[in-house]
Chimera marker file (.cmm) of the C-alpha trace (Angstrom):
<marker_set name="trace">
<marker id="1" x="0.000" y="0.000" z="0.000" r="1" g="1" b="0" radius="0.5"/>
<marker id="2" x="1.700" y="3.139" z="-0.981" r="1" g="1" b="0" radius="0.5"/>
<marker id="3" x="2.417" y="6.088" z="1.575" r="1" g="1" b="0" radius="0.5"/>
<marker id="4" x="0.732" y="9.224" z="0.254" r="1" g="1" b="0" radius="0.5"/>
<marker id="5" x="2.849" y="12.369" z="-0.178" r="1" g="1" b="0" radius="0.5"/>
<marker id="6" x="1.996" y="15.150" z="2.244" r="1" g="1" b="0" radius="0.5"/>
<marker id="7" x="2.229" y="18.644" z="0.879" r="1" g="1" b="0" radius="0.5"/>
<marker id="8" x="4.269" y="20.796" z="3.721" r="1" g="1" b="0" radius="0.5"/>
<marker id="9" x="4.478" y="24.218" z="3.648" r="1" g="1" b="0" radius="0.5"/>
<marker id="10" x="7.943" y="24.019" z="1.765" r="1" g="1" b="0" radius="0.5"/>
<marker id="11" x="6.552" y="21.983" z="-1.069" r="1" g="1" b="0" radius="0.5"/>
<marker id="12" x="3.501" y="24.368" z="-1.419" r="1" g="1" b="0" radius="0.5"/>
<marker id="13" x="6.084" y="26.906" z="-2.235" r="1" g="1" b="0" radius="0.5"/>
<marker id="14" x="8.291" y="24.832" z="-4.338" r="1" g="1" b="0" radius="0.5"/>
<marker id="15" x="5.099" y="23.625" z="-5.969" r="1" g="1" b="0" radius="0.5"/>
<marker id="16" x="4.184" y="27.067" z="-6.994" r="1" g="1" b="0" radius="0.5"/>
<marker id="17" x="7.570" y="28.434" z="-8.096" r="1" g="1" b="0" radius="0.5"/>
<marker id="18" x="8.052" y="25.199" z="-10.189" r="1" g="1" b="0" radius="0.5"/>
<marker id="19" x="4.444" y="26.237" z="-11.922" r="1" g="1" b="0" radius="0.5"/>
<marker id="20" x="5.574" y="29.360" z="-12.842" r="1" g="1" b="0" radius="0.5"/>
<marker id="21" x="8.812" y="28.970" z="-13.974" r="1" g="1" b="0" radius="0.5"/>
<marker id="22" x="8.967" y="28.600" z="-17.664" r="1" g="1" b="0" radius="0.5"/>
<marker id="23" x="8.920" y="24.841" z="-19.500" r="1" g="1" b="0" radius="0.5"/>
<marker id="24" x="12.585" y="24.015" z="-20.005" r="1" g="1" b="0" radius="0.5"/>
<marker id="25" x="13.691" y="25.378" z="-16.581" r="1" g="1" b="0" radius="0.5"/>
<marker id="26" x="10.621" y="23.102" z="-15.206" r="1" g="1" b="0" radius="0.5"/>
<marker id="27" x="11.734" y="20.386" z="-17.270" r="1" g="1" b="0" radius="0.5"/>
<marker id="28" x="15.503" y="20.090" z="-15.685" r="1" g="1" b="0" radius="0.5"/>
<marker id="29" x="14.272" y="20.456" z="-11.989" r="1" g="1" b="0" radius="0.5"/>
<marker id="30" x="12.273" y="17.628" z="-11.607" r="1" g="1" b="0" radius="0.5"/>
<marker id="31" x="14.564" y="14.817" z="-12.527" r="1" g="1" b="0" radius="0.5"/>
<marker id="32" x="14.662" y="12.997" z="-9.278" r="1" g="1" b="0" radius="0.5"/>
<marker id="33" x="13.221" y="9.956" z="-8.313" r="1" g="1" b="0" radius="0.5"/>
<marker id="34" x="12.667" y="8.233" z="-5.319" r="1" g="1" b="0" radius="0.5"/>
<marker id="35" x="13.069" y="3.879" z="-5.830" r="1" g="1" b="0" radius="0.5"/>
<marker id="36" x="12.596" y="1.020" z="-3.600" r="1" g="1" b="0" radius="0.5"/>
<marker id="37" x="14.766" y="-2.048" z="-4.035" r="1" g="1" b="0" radius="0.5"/>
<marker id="38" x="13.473" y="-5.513" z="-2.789" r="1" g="1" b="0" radius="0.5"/>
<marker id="39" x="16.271" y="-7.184" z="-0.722" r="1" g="1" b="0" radius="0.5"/>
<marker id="40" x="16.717" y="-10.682" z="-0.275" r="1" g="1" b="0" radius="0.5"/>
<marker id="41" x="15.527" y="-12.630" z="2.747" r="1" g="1" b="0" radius="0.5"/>
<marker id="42" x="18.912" y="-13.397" z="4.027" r="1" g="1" b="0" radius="0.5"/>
<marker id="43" x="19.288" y="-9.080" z="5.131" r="1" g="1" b="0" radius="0.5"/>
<marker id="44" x="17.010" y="-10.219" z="7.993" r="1" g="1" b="0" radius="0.5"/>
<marker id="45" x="20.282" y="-12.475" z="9.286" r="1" g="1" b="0" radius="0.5"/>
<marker id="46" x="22.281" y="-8.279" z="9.755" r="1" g="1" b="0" radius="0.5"/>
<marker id="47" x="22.075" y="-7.464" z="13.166" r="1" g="1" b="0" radius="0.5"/>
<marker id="48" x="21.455" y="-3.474" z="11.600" r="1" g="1" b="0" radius="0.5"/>
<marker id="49" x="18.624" y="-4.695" z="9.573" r="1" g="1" b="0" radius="0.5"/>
<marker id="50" x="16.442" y="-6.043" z="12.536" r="1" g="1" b="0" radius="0.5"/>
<marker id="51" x="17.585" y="-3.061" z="14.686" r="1" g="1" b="0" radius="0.5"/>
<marker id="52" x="16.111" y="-0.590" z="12.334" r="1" g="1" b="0" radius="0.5"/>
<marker id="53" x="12.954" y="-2.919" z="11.971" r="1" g="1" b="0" radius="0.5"/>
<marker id="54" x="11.028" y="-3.567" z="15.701" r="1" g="1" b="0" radius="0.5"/>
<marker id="55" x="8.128" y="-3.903" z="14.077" r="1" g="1" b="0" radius="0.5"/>
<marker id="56" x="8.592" y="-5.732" z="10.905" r="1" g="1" b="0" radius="0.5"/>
<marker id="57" x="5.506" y="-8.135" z="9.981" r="1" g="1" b="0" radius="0.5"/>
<marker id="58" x="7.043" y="-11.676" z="9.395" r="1" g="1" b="0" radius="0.5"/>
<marker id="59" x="5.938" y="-12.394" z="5.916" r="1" g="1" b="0" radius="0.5"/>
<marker id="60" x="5.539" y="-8.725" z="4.687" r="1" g="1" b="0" radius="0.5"/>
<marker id="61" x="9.040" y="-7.906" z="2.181" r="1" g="1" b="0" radius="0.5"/>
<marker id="62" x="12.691" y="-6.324" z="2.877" r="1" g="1" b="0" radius="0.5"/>
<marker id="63" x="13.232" y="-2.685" z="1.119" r="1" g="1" b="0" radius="0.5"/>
<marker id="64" x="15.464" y="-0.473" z="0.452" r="1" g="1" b="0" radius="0.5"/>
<marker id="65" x="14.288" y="3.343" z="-0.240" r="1" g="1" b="0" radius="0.5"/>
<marker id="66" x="16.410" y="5.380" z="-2.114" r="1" g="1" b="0" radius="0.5"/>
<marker id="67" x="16.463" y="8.717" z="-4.091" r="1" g="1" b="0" radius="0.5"/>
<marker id="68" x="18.368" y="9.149" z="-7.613" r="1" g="1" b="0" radius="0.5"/>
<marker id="69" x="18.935" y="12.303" z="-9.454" r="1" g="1" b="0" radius="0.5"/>
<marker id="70" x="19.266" y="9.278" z="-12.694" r="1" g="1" b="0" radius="0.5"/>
<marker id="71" x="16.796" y="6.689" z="-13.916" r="1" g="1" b="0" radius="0.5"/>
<marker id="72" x="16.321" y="4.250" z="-11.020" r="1" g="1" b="0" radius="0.5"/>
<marker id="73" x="17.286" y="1.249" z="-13.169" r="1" g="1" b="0" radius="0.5"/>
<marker id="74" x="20.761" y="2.749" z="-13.817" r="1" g="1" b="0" radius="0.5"/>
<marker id="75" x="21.127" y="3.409" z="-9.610" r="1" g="1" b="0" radius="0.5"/>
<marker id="76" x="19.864" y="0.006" z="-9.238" r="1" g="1" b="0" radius="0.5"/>
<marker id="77" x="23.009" y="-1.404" z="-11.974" r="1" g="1" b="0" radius="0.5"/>
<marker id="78" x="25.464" y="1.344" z="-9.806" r="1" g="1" b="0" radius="0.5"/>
<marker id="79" x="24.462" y="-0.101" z="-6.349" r="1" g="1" b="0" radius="0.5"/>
<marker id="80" x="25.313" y="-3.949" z="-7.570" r="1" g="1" b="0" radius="0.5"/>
<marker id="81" x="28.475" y="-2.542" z="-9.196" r="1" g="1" b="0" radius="0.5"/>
<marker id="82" x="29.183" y="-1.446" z="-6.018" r="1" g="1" b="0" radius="0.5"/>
<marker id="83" x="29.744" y="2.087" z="-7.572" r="1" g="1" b="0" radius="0.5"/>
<marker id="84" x="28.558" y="4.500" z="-4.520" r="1" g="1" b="0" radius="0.5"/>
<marker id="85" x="26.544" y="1.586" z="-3.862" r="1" g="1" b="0" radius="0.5"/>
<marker id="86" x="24.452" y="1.094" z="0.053" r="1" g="1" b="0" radius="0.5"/>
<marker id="87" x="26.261" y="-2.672" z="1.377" r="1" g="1" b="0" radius="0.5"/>
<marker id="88" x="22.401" y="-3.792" z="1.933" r="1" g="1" b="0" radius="0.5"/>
<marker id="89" x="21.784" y="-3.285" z="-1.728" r="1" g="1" b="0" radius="0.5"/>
<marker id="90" x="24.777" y="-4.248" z="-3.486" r="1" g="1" b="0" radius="0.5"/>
<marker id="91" x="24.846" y="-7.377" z="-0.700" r="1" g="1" b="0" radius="0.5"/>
<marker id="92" x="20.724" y="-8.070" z="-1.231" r="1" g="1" b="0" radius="0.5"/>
<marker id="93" x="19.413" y="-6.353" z="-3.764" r="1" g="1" b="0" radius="0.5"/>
<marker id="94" x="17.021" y="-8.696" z="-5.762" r="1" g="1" b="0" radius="0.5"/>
<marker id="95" x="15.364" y="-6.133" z="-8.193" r="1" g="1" b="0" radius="0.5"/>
<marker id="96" x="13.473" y="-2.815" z="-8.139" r="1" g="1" b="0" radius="0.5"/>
<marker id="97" x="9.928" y="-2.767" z="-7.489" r="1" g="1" b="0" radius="0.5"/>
<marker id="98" x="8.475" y="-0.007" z="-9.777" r="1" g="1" b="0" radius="0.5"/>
<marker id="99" x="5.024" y="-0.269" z="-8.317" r="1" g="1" b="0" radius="0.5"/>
<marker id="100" x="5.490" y="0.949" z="-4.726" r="1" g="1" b="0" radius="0.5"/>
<marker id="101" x="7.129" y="4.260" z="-6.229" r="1" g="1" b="0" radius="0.5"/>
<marker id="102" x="6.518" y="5.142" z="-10.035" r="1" g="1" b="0" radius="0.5"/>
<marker id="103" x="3.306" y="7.317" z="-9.258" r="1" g="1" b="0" radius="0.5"/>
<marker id="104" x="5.612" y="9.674" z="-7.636" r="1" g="1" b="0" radius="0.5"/>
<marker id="105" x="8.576" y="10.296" z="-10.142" r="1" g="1" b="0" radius="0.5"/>
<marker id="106" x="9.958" y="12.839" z="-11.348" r="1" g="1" b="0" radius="0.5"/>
<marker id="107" x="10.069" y="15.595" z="-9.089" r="1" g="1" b="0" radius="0.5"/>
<marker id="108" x="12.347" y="17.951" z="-7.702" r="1" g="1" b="0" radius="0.5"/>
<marker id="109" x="15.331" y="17.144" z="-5.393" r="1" g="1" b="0" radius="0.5"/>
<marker id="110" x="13.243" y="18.932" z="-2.406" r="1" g="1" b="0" radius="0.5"/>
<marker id="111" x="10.197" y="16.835" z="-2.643" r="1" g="1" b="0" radius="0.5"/>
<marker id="112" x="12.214" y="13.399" z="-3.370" r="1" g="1" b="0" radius="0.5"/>
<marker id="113" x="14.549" y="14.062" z="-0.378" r="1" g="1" b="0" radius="0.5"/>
<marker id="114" x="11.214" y="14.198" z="1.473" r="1" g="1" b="0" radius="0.5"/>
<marker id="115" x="9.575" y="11.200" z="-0.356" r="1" g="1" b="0" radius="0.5"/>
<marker id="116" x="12.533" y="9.216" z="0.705" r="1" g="1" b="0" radius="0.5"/>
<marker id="117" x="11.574" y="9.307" z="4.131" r="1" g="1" b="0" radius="0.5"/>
<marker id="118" x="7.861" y="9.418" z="3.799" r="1" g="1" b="0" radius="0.5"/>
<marker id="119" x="7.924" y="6.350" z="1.719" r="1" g="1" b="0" radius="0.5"/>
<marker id="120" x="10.341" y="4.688" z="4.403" r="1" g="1" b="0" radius="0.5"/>
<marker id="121" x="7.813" y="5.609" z="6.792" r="1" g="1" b="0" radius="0.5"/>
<marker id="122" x="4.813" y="4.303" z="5.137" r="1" g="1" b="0" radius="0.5"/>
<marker id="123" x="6.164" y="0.864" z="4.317" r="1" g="1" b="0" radius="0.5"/>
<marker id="124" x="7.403" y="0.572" z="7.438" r="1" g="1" b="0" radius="0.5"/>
<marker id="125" x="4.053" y="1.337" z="8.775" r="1" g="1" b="0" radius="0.5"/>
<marker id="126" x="2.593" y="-1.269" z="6.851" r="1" g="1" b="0" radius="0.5"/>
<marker id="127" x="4.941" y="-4.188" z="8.221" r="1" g="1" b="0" radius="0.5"/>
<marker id="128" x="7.917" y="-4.075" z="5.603" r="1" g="1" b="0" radius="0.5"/>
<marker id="129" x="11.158" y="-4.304" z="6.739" r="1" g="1" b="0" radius="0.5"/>
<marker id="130" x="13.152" y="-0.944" z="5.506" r="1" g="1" b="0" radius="0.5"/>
<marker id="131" x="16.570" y="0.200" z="5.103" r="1" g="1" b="0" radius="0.5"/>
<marker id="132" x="16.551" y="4.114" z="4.129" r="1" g="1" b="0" radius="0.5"/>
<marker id="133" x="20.107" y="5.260" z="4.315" r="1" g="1" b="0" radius="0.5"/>
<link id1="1" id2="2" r="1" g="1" b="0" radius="0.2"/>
<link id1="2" id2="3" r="1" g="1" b="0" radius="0.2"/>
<link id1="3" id2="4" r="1" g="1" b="0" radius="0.2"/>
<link id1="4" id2="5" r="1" g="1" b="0" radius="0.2"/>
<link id1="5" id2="6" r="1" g="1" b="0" radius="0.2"/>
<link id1="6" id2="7" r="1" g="1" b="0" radius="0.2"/>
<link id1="7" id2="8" r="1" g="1" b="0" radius="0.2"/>
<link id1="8" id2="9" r="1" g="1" b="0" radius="0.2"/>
<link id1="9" id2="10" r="1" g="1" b="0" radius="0.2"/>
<link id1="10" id2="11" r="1" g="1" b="0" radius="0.2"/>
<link id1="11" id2="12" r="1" g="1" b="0" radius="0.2"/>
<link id1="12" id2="13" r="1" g="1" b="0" radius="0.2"/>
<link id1="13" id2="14" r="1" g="1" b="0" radius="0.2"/>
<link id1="14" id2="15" r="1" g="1" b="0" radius="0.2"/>
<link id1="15" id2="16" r="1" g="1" b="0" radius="0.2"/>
<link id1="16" id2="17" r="1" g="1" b="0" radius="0.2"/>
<link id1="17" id2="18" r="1" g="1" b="0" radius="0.2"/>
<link id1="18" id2="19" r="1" g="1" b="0" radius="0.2"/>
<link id1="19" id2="20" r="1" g="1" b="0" radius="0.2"/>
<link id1="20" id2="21" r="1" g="1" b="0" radius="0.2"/>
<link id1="21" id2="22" r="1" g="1" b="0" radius="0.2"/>
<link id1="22" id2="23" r="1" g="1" b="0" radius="0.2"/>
<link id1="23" id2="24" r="1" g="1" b="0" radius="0.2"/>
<link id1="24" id2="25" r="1" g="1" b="0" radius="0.2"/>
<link id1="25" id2="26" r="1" g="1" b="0" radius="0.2"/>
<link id1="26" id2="27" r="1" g="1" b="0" radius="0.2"/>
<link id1="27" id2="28" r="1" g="1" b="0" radius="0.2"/>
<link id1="28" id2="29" r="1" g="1" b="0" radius="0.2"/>
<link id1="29" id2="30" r="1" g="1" b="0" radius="0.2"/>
<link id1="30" id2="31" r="1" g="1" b="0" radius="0.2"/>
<link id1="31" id2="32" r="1" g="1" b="0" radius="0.2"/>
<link id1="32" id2="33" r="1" g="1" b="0" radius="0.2"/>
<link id1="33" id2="34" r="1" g="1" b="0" radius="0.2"/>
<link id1="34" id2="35" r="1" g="1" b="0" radius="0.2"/>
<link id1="35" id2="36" r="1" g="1" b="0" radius="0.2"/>
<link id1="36" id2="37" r="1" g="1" b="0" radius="0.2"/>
<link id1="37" id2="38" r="1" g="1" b="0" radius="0.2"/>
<link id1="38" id2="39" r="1" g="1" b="0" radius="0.2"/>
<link id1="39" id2="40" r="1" g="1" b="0" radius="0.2"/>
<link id1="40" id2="41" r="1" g="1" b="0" radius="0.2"/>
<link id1="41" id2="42" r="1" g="1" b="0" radius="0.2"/>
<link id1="42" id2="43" r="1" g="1" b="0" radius="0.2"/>
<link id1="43" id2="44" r="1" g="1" b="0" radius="0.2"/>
<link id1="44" id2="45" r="1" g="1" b="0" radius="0.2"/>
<link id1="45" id2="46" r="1" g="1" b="0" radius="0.2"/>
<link id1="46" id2="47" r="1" g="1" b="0" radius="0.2"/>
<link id1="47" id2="48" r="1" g="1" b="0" radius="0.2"/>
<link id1="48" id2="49" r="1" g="1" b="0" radius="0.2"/>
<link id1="49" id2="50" r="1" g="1" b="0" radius="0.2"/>
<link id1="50" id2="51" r="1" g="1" b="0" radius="0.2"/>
<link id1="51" id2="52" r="1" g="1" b="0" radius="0.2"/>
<link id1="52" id2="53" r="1" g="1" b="0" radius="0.2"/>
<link id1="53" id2="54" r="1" g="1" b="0" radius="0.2"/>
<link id1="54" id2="55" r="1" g="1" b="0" radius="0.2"/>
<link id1="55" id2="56" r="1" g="1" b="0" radius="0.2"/>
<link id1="56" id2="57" r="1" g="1" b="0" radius="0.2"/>
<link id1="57" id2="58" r="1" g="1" b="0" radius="0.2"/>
<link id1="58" id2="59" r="1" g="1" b="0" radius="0.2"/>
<link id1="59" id2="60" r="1" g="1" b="0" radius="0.2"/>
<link id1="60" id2="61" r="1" g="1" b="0" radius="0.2"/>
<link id1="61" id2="62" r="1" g="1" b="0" radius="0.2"/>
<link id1="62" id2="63" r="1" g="1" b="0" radius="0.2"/>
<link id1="63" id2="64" r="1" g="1" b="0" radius="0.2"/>
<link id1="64" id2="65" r="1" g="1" b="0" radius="0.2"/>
<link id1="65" id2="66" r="1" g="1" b="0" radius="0.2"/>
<link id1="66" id2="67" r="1" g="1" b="0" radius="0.2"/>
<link id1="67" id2="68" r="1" g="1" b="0" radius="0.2"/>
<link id1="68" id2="69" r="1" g="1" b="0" radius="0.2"/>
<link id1="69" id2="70" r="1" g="1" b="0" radius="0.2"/>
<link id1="70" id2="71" r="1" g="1" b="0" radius="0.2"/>
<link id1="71" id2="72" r="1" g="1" b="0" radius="0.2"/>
<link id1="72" id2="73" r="1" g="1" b="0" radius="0.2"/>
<link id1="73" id2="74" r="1" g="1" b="0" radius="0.2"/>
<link id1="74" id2="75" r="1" g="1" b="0" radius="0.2"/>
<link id1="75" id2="76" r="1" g="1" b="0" radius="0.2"/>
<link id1="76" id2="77" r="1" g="1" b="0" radius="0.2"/>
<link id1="77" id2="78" r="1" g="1" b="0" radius="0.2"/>
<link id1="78" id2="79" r="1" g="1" b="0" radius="0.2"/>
<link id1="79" id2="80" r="1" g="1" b="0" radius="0.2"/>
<link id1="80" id2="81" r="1" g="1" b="0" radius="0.2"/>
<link id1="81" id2="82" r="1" g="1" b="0" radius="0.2"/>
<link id1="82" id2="83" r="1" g="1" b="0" radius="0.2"/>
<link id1="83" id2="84" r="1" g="1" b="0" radius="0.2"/>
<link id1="84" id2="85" r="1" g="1" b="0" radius="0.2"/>
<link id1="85" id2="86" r="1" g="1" b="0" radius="0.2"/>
<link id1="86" id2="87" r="1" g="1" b="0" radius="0.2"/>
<link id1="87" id2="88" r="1" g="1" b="0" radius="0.2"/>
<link id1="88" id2="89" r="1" g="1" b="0" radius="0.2"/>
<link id1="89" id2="90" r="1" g="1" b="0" radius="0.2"/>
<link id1="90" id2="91" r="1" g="1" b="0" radius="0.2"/>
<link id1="91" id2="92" r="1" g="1" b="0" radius="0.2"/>
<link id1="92" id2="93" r="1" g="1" b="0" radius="0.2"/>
<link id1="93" id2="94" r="1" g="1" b="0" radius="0.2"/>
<link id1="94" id2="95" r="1" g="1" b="0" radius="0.2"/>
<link id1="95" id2="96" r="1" g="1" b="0" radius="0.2"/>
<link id1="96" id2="97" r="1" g="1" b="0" radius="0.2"/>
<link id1="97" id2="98" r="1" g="1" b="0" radius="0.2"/>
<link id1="98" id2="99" r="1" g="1" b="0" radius="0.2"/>
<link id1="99" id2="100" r="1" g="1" b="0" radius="0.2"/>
<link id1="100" id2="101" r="1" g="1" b="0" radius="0.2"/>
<link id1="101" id2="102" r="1" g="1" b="0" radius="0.2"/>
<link id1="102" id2="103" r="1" g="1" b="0" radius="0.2"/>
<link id1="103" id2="104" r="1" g="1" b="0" radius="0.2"/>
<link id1="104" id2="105" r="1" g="1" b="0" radius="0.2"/>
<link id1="105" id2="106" r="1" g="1" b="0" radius="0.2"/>
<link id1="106" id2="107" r="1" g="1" b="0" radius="0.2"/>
<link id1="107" id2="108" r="1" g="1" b="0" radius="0.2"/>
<link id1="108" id2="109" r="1" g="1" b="0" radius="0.2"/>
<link id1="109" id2="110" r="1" g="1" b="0" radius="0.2"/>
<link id1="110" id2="111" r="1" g="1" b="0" radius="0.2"/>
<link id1="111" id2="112" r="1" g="1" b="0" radius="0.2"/>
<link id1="112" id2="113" r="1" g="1" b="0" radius="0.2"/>
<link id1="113" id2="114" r="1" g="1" b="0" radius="0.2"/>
<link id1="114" id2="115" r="1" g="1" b="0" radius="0.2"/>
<link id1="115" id2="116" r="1" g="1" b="0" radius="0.2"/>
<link id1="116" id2="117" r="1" g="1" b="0" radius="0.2"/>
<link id1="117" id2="118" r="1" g="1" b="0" radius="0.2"/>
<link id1="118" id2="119" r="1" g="1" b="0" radius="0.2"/>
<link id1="119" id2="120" r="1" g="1" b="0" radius="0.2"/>
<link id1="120" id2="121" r="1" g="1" b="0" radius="0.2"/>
<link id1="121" id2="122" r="1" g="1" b="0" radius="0.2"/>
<link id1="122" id2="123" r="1" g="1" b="0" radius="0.2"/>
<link id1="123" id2="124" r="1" g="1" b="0" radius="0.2"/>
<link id1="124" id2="125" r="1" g="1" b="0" radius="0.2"/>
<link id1="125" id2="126" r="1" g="1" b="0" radius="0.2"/>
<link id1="126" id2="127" r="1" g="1" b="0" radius="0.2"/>
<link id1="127" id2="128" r="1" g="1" b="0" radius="0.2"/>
<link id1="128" id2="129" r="1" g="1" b="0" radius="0.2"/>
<link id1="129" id2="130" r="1" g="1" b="0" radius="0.2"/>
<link id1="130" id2="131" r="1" g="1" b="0" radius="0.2"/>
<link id1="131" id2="132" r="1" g="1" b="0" radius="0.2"/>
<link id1="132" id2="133" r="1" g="1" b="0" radius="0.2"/>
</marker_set>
């Protein structure tokens, strides 16, 4: 079940500078993306992992949330290159999982940096177990 974004006072503004800024500016600001990477069952075996997760629902899936200023499936490729990579991801990663974040991308860095942590927070909230770095 996706989180739903909550519009704070700092992405009302952003929101309303970004509508009146002309096209191409508009066009190069929101190119960020928040992702979520489905780890592999073993992650639950890192003494990190189950810290960060009291209350993960046994069944429910492992995560990893991320933001990208690049096409997720290229920071997906960079993580298991271990190119600026998060050790959960390059370690676990399985494969992206477009549907718990596509109705959200693009946007600007502001409101992914915020995303990241809502979305975190929400799947969390529904029993997943997270890693947000």
């Amino acid at each position: 079940m996706p989180h739903r974004h909550r519009m704070t006072a700092r992405n009302q503004h952003a929101a309303k500078a970004i509508r009146t800024m002309p096209p191409s500016r508009r066009a190069r600001r929101h190119h960020y993306s928040v992702y979520v990477v489905e780890l592999s069952d073993a992650v639950w075996n890192e003494a990190r992992f189950r810290r960060a997760n009291p209350d993960y629902m046994h069944g429910m899936p492992f995560v990893y949330v991320g933001m990208t200023g690049i096409d997720p499936d290229v920071r997906f490729d960079k993580h298991k290159a271990g190119i600026q990579s998060n050790r959960f991801v390059r370690e676990f990663g399985l494969q992206l999982l477009p549907q718990l974040y596509e109705m959200y991308n693009p946007m600007p860095y502001d409101g992914a940096r915020d995303m990241e942590v809502e979305l975190a927070i929400g799947l969390r909230e529904a029993g997943y177990g997270v890693w947000q770095a």
